[in-house]
MDTraj code that builds the backbone (N, CA, C; nanometers):
import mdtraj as md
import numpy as np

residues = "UNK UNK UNK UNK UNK UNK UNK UNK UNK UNK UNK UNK UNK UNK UNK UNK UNK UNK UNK UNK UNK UNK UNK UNK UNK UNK UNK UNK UNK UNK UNK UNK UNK UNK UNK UNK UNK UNK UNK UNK UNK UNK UNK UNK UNK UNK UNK UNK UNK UNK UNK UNK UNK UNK UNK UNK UNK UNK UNK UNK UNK UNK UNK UNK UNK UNK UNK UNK UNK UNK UNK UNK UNK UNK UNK UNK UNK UNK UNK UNK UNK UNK UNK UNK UNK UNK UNK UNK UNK UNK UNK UNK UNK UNK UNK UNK UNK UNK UNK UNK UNK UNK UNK UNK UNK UNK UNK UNK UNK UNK UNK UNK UNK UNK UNK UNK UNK UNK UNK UNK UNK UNK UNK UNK UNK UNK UNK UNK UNK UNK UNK UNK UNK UNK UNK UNK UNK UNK UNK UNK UNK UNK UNK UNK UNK UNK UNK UNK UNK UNK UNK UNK UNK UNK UNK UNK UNK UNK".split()
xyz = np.array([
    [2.1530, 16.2686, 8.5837],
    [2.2587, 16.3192, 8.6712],
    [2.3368, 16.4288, 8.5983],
    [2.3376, 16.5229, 8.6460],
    [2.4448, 16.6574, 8.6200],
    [2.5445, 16.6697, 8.6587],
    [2.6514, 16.6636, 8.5604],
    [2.7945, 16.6893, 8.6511],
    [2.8910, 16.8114, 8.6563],
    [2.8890, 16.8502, 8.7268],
    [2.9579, 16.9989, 8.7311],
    [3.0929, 17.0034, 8.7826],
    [3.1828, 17.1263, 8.6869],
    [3.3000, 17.1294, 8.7072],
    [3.3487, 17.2448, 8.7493],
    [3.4033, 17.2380, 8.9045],
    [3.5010, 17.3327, 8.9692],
    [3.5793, 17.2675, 9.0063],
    [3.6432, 17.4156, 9.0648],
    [3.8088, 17.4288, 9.1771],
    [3.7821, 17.2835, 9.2664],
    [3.8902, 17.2640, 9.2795],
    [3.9166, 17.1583, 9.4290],
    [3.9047, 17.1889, 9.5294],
    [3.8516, 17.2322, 9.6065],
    [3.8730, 17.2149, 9.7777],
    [3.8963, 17.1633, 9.8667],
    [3.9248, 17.2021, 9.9773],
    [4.0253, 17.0441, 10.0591],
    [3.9182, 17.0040, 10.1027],
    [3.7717, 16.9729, 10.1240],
    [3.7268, 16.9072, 10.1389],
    [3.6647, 16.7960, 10.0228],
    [3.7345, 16.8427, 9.9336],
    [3.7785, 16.6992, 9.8325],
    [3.9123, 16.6276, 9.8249],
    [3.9704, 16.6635, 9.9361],
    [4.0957, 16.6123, 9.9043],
    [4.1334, 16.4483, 9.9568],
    [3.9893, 16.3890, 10.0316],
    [3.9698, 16.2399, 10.0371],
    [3.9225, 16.1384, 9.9140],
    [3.8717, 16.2136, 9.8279],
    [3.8332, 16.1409, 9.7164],
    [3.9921, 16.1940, 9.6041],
    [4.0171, 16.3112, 9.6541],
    [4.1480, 16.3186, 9.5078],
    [4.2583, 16.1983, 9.5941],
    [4.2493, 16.1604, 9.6570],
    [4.3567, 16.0772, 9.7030],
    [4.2989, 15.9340, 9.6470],
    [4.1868, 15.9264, 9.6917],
    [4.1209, 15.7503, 9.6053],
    [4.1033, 15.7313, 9.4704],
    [4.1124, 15.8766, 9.4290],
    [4.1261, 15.8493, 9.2659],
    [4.2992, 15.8754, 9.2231],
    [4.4094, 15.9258, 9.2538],
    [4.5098, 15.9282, 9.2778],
    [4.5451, 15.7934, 9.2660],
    [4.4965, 15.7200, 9.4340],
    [4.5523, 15.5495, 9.4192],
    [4.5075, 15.4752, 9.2723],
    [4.3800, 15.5237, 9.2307],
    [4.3628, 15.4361, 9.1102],
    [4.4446, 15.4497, 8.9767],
    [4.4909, 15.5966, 9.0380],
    [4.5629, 15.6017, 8.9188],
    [4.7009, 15.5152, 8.9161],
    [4.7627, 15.5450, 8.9805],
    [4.8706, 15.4983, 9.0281],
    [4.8602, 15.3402, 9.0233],
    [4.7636, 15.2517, 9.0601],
    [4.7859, 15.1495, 9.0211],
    [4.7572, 15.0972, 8.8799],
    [4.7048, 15.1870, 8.8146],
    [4.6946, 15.1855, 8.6484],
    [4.8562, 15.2279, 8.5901],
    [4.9299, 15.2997, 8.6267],
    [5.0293, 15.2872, 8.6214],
    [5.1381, 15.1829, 8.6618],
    [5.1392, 15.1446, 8.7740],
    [5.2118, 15.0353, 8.8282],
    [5.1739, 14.9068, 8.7418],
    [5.0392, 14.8967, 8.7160],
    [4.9933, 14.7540, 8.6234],
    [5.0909, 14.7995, 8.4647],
    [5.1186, 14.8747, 8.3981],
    [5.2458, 14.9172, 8.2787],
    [5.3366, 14.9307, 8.3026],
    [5.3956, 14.9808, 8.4311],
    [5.5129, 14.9968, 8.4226],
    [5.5801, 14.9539, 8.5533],
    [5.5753, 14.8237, 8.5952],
    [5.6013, 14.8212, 8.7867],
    [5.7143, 14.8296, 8.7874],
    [5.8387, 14.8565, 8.6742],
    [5.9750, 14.9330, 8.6956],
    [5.9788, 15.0202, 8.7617],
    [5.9024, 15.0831, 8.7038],
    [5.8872, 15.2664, 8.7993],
    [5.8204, 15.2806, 8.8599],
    [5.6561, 15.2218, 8.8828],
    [5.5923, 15.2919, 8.9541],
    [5.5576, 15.1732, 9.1163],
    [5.5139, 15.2294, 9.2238],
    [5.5475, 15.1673, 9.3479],
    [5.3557, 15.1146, 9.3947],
    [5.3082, 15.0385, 9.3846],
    [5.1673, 14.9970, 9.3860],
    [5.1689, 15.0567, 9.5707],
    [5.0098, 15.1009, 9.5546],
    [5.0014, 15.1166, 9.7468],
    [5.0321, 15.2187, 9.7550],
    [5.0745, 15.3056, 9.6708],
    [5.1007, 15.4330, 9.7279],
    [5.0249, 15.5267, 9.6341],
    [5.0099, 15.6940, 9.6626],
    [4.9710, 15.7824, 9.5836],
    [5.0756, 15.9251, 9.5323],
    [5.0750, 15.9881, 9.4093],
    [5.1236, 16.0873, 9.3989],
    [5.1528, 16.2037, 9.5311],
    [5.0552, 16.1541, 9.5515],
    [5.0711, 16.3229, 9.6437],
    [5.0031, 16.2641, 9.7950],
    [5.0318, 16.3365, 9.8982],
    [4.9862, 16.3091, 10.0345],
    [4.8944, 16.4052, 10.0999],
    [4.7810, 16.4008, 10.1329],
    [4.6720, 16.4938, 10.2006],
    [4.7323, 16.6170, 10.2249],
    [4.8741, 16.6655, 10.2667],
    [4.9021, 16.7924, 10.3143],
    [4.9921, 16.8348, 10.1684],
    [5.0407, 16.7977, 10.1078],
    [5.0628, 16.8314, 9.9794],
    [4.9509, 16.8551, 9.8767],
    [4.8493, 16.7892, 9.9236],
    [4.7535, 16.8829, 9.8340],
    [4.6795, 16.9542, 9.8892],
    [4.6706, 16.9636, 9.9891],
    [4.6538, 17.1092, 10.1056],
    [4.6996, 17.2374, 10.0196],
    [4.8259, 17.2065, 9.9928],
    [4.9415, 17.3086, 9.9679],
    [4.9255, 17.3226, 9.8058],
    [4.8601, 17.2287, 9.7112],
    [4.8900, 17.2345, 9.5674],
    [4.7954, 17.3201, 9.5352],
    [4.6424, 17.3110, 9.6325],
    [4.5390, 17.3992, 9.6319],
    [4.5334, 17.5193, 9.6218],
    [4.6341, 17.5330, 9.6834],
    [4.6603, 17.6961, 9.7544],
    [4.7039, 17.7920, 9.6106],
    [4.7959, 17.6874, 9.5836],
    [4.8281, 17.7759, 9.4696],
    [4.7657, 17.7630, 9.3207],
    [4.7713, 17.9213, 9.2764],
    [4.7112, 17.9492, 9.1707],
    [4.7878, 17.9309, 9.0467],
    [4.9046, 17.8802, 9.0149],
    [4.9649, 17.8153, 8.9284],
    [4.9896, 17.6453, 8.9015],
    [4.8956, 17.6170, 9.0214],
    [4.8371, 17.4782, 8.9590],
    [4.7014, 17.4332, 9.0127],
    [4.6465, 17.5080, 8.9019],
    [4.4527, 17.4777, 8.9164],
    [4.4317, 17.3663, 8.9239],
    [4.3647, 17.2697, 9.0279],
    [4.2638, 17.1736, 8.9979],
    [4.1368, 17.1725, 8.9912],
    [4.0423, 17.1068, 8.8874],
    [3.9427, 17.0810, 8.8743],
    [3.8414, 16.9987, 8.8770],
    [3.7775, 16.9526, 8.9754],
    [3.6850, 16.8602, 8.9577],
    [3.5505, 16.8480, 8.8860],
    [3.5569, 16.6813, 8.8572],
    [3.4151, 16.7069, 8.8009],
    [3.2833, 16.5784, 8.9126],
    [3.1803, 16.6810, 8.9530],
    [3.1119, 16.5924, 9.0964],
    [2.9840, 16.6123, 9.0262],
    [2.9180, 16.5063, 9.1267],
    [2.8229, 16.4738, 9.0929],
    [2.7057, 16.5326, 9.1604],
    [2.5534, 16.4919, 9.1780],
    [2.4559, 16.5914, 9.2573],
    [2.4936, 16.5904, 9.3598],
    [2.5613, 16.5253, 9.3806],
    [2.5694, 16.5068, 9.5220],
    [2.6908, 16.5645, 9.6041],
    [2.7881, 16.6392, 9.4817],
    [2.8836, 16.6917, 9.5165],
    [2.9927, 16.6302, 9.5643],
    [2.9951, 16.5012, 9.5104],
    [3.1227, 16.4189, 9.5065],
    [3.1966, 16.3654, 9.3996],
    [3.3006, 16.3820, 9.4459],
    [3.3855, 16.4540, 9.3133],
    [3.4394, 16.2642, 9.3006],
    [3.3937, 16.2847, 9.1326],
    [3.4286, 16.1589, 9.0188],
    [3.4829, 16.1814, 8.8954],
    [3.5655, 16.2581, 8.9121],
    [3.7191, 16.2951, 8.8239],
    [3.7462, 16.4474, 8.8585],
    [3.9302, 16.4494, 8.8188],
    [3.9638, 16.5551, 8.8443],
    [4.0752, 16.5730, 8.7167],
    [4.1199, 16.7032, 8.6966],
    [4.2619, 16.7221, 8.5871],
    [4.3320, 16.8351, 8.7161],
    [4.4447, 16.7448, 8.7042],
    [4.5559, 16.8727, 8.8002],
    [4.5929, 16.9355, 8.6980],
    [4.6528, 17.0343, 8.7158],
    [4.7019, 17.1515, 8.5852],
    [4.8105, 17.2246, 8.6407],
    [4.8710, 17.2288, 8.5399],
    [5.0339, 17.3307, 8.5986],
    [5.0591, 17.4332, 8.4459],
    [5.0209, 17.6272, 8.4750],
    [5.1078, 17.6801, 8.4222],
    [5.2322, 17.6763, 8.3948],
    [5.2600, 17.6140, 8.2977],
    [5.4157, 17.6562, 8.2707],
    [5.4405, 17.7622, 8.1231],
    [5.5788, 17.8241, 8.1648],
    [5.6178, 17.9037, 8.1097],
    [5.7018, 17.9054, 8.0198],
    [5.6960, 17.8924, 7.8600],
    [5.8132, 17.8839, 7.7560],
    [5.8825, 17.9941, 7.7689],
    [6.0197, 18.0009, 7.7881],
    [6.0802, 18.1062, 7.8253],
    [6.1081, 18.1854, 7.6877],
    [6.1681, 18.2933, 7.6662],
    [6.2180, 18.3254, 7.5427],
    [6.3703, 18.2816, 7.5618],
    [6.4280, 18.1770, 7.4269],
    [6.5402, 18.1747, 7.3656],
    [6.5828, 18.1835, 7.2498],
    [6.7164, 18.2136, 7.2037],
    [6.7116, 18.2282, 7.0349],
    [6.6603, 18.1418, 6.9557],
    [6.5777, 18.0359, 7.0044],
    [6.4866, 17.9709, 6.8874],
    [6.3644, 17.9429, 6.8902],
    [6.3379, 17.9944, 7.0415],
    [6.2113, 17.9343, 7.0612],
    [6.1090, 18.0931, 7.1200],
    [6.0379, 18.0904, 7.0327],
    [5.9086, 18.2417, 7.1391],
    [5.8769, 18.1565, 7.2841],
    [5.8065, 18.3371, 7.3341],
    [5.7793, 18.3016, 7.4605],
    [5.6517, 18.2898, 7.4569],
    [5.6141, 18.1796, 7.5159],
    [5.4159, 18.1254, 7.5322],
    [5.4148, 18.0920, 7.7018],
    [5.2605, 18.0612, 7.7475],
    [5.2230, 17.9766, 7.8009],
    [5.1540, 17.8765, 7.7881],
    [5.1631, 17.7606, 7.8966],
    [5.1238, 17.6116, 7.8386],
    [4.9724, 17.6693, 7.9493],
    [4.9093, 17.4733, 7.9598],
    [4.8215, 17.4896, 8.0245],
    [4.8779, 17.2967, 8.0679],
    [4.9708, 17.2569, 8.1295],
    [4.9913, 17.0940, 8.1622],
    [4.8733, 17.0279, 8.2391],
    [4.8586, 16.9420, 8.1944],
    [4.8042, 16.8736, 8.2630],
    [4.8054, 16.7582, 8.2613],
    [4.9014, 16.7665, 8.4533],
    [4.9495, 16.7006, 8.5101],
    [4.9430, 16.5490, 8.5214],
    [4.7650, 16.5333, 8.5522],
    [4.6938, 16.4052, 8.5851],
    [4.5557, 16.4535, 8.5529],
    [4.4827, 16.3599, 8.4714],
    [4.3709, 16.3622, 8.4499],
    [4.2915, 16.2165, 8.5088],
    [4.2062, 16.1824, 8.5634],
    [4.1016, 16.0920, 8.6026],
    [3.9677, 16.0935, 8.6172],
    [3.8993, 15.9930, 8.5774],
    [3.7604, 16.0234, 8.5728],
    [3.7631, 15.8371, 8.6512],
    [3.6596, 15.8540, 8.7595],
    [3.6286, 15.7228, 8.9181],
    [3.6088, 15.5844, 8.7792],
    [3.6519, 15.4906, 8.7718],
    [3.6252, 15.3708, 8.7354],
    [3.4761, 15.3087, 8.6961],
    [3.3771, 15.3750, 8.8146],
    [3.2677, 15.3243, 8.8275],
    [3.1527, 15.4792, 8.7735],
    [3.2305, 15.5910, 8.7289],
    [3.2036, 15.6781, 8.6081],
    [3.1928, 15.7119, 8.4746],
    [3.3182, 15.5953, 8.4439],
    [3.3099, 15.6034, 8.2848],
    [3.2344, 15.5971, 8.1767],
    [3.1979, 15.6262, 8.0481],
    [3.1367, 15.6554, 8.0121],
    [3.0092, 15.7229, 7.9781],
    [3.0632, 15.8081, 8.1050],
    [2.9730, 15.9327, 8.1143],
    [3.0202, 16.0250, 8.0329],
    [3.1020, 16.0455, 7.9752],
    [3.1638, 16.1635, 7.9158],
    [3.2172, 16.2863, 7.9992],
    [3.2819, 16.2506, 8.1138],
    [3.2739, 16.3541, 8.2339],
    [3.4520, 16.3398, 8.2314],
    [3.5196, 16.2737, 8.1276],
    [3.6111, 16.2895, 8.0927],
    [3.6695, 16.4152, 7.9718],
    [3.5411, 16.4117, 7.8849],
    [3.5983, 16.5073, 7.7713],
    [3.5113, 16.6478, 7.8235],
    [3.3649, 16.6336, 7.9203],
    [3.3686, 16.7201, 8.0274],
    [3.4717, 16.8467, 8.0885],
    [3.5741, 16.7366, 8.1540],
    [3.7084, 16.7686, 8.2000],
    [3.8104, 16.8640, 8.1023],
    [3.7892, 16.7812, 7.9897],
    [3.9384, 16.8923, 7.8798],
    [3.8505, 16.9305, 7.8586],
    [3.7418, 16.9590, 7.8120],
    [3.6936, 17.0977, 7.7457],
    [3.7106, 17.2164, 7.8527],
    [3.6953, 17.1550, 7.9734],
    [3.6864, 17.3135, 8.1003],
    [3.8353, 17.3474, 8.0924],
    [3.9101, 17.2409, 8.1102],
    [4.0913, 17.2788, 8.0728],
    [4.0893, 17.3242, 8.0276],
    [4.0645, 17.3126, 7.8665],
    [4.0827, 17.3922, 7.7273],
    [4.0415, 17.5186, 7.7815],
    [3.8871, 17.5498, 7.8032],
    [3.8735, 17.7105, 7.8359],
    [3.9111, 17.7746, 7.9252],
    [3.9881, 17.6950, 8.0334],
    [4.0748, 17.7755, 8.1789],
    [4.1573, 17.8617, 8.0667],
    [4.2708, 17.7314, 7.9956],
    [4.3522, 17.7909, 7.9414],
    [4.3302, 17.8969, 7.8171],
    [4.2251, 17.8924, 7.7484],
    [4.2329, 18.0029, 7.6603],
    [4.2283, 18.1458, 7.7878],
    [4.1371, 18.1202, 7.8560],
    [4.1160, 18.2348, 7.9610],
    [4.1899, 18.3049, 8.0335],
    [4.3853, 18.1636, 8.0646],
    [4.4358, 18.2410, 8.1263],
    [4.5327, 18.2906, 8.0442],
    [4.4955, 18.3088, 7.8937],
    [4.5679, 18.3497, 7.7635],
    [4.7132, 18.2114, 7.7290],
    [4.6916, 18.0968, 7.7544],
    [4.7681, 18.0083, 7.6977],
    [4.7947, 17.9852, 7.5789],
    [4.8739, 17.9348, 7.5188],
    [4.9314, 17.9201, 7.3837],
    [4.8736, 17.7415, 7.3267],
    [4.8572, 17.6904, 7.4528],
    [4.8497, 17.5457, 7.4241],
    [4.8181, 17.4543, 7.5975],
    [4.7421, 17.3906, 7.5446],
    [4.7400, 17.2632, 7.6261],
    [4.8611, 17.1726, 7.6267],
    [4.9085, 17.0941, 7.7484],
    [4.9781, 16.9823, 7.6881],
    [4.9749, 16.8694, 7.8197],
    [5.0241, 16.7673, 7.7741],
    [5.0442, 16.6291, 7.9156],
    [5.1031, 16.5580, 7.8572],
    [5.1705, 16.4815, 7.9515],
    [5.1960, 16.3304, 7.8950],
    [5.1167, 16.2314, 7.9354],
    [5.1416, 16.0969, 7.8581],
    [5.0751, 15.9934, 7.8349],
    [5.1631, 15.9118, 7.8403],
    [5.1567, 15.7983, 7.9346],
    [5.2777, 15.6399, 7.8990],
    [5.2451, 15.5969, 7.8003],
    [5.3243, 15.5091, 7.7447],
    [5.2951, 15.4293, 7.6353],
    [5.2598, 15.3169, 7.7136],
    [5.1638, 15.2603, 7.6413],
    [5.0725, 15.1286, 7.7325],
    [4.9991, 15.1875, 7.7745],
    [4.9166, 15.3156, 7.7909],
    [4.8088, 15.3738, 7.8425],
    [4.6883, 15.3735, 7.6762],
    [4.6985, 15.3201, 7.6090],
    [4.6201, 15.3239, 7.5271],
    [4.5035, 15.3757, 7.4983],
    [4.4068, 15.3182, 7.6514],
    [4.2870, 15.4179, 7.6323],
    [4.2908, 15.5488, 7.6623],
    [4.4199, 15.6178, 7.7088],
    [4.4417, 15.7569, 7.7484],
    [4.4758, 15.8719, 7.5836],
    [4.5849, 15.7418, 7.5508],
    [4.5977, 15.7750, 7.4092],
    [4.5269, 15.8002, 7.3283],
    [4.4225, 15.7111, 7.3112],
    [4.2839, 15.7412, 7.2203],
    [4.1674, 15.8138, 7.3047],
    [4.1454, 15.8437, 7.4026],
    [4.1023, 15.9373, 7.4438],
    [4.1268, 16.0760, 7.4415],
    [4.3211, 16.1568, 7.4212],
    [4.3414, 16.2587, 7.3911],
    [4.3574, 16.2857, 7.2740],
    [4.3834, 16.1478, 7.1593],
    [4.3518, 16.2094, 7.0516],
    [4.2122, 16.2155, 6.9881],
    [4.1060, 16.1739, 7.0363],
    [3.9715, 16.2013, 7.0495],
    [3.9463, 16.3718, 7.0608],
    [4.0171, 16.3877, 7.1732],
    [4.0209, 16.5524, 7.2258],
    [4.0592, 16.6209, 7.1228],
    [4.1189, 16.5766, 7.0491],
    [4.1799, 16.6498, 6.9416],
    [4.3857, 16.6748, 6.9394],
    [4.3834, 16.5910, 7.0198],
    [4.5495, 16.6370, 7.0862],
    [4.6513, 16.5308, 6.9845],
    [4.7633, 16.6413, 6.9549],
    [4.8781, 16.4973, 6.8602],
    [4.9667, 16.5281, 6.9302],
    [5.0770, 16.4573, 6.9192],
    [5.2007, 16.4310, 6.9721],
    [5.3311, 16.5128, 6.8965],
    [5.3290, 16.5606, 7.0388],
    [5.4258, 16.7046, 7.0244],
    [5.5974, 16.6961, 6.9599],
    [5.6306, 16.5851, 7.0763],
    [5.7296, 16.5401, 7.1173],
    [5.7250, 16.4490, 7.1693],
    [5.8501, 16.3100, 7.2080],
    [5.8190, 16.2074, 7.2191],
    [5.9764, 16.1837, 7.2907],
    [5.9462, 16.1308, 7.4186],
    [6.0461, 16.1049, 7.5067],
    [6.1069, 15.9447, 7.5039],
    [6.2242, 15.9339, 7.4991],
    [6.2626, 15.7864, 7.4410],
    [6.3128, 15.6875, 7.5975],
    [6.3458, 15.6554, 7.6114],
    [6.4522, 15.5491, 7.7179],
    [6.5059, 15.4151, 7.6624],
    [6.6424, 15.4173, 7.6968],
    [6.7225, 15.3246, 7.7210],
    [6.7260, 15.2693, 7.8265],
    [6.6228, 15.1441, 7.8792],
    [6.6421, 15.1298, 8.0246],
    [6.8075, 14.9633, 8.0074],
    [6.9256, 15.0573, 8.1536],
    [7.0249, 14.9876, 8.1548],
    [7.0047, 14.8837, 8.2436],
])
top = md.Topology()
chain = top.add_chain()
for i, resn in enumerate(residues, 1):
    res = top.add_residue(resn, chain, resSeq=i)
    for name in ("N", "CA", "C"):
        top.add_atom(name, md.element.get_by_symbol(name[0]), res)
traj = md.Trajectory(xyz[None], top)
């Protein structure tokens, strides 16, 4: 099986929603403070609309059959210039997933390597995402990729 990686089209936008829910309940199983089980990031006409635009590429990765069994959403963002910091671009990414009943295909590191070369391509400075803590295999999967930890966001939950 060959798996090939492009753009999203809305006629993938029934499978980015079933891999969405999976994500989301991989989240809700770490953190059911925050996250709401049964539901998804985004809603069929919001990613209508996320498509559209060219400052947040998605990419799938499908199979012969042209059904898509992982995706990385991606968001240009822009380091602005301030007195301490130069001006770059990132390459975020947003959400990464590869289908449950895919894994260990390698159609995950598949995935960041095509990231990685969007972003050298669209002259980025850097990759970046976050990761929950309690996502472990995400953790050792991006530092597999080669990725360390930039910065590190704390909470006090009251």
């Amino acid at each position: 099986m060959e798996t090939k990686i492009r753009r999203a089209e809305n006629k993938d936008i029934p499978r980015l929603i079933d891999l969405l829910h999976e994500v989301l309940e991989l989240h809700a199983g770490i953190r059911p403070d925050i996250f709401i089980p049964g539901t998804t990031k985004y809603t069929p006409g919001e990613l209508e609309e996320i498509l559209k635009d060219e400052n947040k590429p998605v990419y799938v990765a499908v199979n012969d059959e042209d059904r898509v069994i992982g995706y990385a959403f991606c968001m240009i963002q822009s380091q602005p210039f301030t007195n301490t910091m130069v001006p770059f671009q990132s390459l975020f990414i947003d959400d990464l997933c590869v289908d449950s009943s895919a894994r260990g295909q390698h159609i995950g590191e598949k995935l960041f390597e095509h990231v990685k070369e969007e972003a050298r391509r669209l002259g980025c400075y850097e990759v970046t995402l976050n990761v929950w803590t309690g996502n472990d295999a995400a953790e050792r999967f991006y530092e597999k990729m080669g990725m360390k930890t930039k910065e590190r966001q704390m909470e006090l939950i009251l």
